[in-house]
C-alpha atoms as an extended CHARMM CRD file, in Angstrom:
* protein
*
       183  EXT
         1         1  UNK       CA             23.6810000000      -20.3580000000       -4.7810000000  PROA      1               0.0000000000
         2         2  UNK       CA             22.4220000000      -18.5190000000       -7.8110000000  PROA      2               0.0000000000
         3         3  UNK       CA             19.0300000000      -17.1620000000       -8.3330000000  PROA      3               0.0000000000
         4         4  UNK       CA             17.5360000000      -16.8050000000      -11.2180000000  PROA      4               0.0000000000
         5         5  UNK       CA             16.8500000000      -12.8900000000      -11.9210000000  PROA      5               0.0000000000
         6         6  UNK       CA             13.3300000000      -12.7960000000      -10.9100000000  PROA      6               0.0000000000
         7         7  UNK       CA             14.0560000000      -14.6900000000       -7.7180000000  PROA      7               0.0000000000
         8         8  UNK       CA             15.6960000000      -11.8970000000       -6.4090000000  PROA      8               0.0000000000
         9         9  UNK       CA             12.4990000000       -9.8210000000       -4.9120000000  PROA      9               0.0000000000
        10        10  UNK       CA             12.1790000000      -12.6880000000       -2.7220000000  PROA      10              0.0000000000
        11        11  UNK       CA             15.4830000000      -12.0460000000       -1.0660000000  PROA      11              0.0000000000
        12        12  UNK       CA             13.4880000000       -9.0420000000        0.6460000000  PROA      12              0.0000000000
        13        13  UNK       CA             10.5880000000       -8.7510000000        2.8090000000  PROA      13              0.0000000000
        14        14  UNK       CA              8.3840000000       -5.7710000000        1.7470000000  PROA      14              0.0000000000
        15        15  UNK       CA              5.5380000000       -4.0650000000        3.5950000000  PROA      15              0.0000000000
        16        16  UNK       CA              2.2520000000       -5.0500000000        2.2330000000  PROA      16              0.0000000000
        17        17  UNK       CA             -0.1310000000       -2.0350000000        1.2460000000  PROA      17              0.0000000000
        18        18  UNK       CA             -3.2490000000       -1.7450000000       -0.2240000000  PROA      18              0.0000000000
        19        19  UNK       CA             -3.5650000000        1.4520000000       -2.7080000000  PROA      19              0.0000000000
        20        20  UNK       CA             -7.1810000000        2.7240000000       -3.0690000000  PROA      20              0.0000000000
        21        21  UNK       CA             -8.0070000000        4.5370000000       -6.2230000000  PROA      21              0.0000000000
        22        22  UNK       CA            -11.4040000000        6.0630000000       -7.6660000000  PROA      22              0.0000000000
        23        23  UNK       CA            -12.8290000000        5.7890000000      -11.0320000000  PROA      23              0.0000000000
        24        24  UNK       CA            -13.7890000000        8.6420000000      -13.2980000000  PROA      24              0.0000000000
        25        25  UNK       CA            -17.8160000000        7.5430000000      -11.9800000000  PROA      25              0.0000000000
        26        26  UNK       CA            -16.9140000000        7.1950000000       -8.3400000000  PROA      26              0.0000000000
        27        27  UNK       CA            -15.7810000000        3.6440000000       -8.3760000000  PROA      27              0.0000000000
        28        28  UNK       CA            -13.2780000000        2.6390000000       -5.6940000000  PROA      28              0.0000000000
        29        29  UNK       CA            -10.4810000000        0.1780000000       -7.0880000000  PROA      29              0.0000000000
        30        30  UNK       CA             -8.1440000000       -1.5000000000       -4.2460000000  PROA      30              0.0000000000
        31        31  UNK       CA             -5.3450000000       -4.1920000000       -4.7610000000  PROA      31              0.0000000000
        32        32  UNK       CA             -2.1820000000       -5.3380000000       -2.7510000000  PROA      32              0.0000000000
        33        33  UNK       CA              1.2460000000       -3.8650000000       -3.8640000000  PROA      33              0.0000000000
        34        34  UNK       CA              4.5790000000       -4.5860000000       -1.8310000000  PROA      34              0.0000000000
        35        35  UNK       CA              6.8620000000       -2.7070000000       -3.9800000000  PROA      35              0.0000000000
        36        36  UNK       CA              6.7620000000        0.2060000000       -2.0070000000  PROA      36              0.0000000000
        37        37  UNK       CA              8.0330000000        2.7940000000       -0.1090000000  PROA      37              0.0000000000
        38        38  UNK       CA              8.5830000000        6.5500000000        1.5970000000  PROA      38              0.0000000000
        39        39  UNK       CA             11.0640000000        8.4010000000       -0.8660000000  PROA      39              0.0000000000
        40        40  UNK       CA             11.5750000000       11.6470000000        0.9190000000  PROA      40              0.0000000000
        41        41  UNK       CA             10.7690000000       13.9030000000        3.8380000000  PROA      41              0.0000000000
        42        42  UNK       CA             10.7170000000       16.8010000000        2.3950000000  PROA      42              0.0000000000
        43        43  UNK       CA              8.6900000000       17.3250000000        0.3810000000  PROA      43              0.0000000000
        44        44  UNK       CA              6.9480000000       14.6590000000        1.8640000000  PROA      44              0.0000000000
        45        45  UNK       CA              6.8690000000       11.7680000000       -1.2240000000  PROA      45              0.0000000000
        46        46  UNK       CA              5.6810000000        8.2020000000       -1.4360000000  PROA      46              0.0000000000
        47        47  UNK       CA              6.5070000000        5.8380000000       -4.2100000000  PROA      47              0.0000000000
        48        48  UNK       CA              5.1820000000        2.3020000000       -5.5740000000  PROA      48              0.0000000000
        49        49  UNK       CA              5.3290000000        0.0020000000       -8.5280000000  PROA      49              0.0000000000
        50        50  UNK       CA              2.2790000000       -0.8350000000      -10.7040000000  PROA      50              0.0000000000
        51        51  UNK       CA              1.2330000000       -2.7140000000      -13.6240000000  PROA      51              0.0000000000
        52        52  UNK       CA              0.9960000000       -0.3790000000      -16.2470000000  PROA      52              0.0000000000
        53        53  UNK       CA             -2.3620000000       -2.9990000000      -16.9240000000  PROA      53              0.0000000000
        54        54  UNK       CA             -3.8230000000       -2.8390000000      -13.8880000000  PROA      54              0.0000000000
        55        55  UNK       CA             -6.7230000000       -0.4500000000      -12.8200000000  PROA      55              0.0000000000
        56        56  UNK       CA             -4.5810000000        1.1010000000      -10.4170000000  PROA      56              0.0000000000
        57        57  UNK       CA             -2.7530000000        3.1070000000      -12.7370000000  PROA      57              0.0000000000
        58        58  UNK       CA             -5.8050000000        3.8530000000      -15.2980000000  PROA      58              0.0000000000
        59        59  UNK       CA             -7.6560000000        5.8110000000      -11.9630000000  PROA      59              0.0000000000
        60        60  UNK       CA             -4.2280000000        7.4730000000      -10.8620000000  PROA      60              0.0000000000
        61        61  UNK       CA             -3.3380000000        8.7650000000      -14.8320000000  PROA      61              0.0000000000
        62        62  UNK       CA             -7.7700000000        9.7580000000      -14.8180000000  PROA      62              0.0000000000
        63        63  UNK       CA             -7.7350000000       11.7890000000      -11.3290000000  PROA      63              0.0000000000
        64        64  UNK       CA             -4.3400000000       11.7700000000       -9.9700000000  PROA      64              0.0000000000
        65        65  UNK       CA             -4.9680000000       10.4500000000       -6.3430000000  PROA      65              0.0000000000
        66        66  UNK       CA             -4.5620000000        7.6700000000       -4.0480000000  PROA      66              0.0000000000
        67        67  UNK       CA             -4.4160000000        6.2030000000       -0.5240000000  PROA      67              0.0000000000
        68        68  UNK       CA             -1.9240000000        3.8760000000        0.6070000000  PROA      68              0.0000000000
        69        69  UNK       CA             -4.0570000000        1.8780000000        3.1550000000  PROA      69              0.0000000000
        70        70  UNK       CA             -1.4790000000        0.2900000000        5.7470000000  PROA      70              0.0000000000
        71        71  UNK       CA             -2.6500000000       -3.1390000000        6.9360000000  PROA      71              0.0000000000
        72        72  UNK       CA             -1.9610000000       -5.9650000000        9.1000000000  PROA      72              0.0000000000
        73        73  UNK       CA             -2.2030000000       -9.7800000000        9.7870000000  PROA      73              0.0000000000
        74        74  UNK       CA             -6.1100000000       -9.4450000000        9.8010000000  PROA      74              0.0000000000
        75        75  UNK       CA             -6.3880000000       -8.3340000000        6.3370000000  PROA      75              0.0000000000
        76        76  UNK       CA             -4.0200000000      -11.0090000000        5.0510000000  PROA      76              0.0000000000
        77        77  UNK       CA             -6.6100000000      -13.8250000000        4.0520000000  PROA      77              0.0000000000
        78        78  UNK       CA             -8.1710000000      -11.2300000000        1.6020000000  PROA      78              0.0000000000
        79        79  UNK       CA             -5.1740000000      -10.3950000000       -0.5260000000  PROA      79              0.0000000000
        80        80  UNK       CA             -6.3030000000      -13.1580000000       -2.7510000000  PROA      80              0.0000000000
        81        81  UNK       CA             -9.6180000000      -11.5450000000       -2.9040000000  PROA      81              0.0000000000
        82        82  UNK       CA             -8.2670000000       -7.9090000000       -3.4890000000  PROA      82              0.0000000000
        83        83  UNK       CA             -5.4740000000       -9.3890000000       -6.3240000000  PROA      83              0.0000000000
        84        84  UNK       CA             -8.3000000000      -11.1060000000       -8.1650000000  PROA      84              0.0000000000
        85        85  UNK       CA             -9.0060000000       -8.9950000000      -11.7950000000  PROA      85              0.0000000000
        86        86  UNK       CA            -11.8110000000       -7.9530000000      -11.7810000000  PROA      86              0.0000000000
        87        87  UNK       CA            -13.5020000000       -6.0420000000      -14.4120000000  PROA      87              0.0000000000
        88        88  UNK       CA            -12.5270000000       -2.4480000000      -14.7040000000  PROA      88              0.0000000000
        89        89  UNK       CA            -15.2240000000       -0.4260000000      -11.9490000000  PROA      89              0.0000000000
        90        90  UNK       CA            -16.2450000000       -3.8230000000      -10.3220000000  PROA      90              0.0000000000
        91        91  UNK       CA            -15.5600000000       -3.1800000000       -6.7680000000  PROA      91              0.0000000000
        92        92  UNK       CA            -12.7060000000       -5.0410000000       -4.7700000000  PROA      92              0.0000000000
        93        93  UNK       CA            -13.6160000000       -3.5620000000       -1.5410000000  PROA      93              0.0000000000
        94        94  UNK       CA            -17.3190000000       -4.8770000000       -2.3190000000  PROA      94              0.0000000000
        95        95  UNK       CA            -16.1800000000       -8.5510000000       -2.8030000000  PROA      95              0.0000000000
        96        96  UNK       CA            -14.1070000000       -8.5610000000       -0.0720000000  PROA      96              0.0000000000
        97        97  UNK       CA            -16.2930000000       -7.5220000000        2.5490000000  PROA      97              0.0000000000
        98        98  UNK       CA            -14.1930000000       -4.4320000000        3.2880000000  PROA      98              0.0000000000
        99        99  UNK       CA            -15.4610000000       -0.7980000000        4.8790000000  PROA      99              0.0000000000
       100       100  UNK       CA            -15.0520000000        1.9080000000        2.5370000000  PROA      100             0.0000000000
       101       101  UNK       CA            -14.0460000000        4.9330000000        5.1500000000  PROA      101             0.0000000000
       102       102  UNK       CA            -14.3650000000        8.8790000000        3.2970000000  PROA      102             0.0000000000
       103       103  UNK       CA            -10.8450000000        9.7890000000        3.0630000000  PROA      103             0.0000000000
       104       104  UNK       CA            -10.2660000000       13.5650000000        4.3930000000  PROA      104             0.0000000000
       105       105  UNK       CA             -8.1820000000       15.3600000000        1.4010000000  PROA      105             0.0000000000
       106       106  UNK       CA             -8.5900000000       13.1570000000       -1.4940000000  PROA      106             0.0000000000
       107       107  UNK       CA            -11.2870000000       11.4500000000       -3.6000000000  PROA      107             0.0000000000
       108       108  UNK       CA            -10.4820000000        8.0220000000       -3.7080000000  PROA      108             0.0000000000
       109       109  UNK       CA            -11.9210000000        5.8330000000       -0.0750000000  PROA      109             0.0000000000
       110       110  UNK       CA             -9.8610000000        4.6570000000        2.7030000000  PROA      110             0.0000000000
       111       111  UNK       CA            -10.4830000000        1.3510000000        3.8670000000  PROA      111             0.0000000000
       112       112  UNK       CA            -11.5710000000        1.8070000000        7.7410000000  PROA      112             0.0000000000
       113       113  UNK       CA            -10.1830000000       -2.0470000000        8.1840000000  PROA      113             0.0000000000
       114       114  UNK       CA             -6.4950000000       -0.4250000000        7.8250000000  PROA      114             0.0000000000
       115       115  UNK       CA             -4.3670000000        0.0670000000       10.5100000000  PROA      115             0.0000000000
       116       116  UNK       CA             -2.8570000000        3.7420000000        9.1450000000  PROA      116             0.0000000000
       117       117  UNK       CA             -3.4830000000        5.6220000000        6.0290000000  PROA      117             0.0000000000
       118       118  UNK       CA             -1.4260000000        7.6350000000        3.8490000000  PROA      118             0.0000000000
       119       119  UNK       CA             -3.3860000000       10.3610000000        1.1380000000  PROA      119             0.0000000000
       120       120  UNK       CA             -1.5720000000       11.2270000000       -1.9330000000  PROA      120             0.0000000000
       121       121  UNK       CA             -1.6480000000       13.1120000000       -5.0690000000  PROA      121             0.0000000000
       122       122  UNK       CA              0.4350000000       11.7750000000       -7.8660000000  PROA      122             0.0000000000
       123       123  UNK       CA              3.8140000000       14.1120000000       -8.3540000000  PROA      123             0.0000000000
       124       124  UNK       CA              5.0620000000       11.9530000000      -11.2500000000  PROA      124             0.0000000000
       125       125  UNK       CA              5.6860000000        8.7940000000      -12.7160000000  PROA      125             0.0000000000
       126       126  UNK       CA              8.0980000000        6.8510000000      -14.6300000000  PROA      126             0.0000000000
       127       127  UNK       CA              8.7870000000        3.8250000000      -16.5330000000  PROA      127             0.0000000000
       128       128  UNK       CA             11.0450000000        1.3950000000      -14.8560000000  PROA      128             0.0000000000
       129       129  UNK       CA             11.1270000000       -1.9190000000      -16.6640000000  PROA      129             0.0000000000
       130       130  UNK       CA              7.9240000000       -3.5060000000      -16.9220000000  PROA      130             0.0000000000
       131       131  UNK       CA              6.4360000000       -1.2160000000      -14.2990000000  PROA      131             0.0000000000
       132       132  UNK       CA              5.3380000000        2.2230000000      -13.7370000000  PROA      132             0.0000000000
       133       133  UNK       CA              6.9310000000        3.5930000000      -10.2980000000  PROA      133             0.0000000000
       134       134  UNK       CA              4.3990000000        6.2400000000       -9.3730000000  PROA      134             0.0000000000
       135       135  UNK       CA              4.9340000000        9.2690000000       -6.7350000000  PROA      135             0.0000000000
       136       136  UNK       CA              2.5710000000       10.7060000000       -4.7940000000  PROA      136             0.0000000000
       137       137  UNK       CA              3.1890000000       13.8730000000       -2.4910000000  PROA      137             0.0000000000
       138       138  UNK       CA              2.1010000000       13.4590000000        0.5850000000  PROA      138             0.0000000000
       139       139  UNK       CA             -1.5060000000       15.4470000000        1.3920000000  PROA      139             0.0000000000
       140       140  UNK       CA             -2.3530000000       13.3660000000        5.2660000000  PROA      140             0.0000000000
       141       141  UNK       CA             -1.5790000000       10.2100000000        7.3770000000  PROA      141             0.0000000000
       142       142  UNK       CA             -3.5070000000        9.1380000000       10.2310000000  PROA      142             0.0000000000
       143       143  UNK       CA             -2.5290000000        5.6670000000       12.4440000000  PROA      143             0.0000000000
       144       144  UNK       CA             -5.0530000000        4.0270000000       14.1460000000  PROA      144             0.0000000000
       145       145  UNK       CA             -4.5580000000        5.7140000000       18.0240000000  PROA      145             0.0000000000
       146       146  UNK       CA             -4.3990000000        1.7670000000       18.9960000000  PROA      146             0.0000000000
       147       147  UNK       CA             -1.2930000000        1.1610000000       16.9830000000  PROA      147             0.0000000000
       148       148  UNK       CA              0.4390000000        4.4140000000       17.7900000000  PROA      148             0.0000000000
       149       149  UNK       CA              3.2760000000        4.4370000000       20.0920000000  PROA      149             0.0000000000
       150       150  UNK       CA              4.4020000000        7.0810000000       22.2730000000  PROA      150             0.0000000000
       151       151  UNK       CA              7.6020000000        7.4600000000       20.3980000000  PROA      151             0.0000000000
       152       152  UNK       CA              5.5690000000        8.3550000000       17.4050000000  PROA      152             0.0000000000
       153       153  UNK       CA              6.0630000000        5.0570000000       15.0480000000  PROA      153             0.0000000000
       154       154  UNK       CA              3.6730000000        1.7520000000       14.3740000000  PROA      154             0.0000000000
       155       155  UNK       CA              3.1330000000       -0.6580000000       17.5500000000  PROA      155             0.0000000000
       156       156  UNK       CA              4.7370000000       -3.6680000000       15.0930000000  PROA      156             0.0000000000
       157       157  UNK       CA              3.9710000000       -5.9170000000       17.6600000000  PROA      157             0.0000000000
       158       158  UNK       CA              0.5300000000       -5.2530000000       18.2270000000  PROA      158             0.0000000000
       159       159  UNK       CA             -0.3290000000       -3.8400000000       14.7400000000  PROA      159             0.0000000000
       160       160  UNK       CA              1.1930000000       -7.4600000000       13.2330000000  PROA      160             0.0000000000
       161       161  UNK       CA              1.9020000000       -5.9070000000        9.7720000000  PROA      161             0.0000000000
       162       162  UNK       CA              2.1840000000       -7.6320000000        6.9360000000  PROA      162             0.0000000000
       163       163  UNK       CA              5.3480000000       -8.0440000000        4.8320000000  PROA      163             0.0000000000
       164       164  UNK       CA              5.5040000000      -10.0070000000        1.5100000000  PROA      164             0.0000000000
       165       165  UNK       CA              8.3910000000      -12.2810000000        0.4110000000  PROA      165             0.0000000000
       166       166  UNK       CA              7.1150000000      -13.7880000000       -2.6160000000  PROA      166             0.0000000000
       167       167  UNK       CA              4.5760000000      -15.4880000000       -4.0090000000  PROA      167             0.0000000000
       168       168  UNK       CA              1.8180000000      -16.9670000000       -1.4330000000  PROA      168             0.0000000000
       169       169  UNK       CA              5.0540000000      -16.4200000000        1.6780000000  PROA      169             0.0000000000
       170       170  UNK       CA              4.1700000000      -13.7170000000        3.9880000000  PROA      170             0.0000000000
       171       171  UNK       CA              5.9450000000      -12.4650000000        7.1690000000  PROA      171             0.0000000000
       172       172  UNK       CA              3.6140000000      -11.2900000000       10.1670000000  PROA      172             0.0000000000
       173       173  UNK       CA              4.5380000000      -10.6150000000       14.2260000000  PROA      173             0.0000000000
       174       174  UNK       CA              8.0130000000       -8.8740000000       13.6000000000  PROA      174             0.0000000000
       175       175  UNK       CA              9.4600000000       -8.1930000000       16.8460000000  PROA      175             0.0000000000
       176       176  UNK       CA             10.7630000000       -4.5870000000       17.3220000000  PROA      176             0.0000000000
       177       177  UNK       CA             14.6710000000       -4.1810000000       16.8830000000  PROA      177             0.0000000000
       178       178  UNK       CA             16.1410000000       -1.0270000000       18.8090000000  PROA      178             0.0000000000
       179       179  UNK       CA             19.7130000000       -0.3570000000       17.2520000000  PROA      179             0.0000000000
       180       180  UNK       CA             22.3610000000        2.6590000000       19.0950000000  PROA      180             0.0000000000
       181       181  UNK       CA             23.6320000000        4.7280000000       17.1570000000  PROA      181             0.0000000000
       182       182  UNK       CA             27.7070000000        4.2200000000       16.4640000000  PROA      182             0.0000000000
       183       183  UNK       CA             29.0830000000        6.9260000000       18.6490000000  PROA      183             0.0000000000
């Protein structure tokens, strides 16, 4: 079967995040992104594609900072509320009922709902088709001691995360998959 070109995102599932961004006057900005993803170790980058409309990327080119707020299952009914344009320093977090948490090396709020965070301060960007694909170096992460497992990754099971497929489909309660290594 052939897809049309814009189908093919769909052939994916993508971890849903919610970036958090500040205006210039202290005004948290949040919205759901699933074109995302860690781009390297060392130094320790994160990447993800925005709107070159949306407020996202007017705080980020103003002050340069962001926090990739990790969330699960529970958060999923208010991705409709977070996606909804707003106008520009009308709060997201506000209208969806969502706990802005101080964020401990950069400006912009975490939201305490979140299951793990992820600080950043914008490395570079770059046009990539109709996007911007922005890079942030990595400044802190913390995980939620509840969804940390001893082997130091995310508890899928319990932490239900939320993966995007397209449109209003949405994957939730991945099991964990344990592959060996080809010897």
């Amino acid at each position: 079967m052939d897809l049309e070109k814009k189908a093919y995102p769909k052939v994916l599932v993508r971890p849903v995040v919610v970036i958090t961004t500040i205006s210039e006057r202290g005004i948290p900005n949040a919205a759901p992104f699933s074109f995302n993803s860690p781009i390297s170790f060392d130094p320790p980058l994160y990447g993800f594609s925005c709107n070159p409309a949306h407020d996202t990327w007017r705080n980020i080119q103003r002050n340069g900072e962001f926090v990739v707020n990790v969330v699960g299952k529970g958060l999923g009914e208010l991705l409709h509320v977070l996606e909804t344009d707003y106008p520009y320093e009308e709060s997201e977090l506000e209208h969806a009922g969502l706990t802005e948490e101080k964020a401990k090396r950069v400006k912009p709020p975490r939201i305490k709902e979140a299951l793990a965070w992820i600080e950043c301060k914008r490395e570079h960007h770059v046009e990539l088709g109709d996007h911007i694909w922005i890079t942030g170096r990595v400044v802190e992460v913390a995980v939620k001691d509840e969804f940390w497992k001893d082997a130091g990754v995310i508890d899928v099971e319990k932490a239900k995360l939320l993966c995007h497929m397209g449109g209003e489909f949405f994957a939730v309660d991945m099991k964990e998959a344990k592959y060996k290594r080809a010897q």
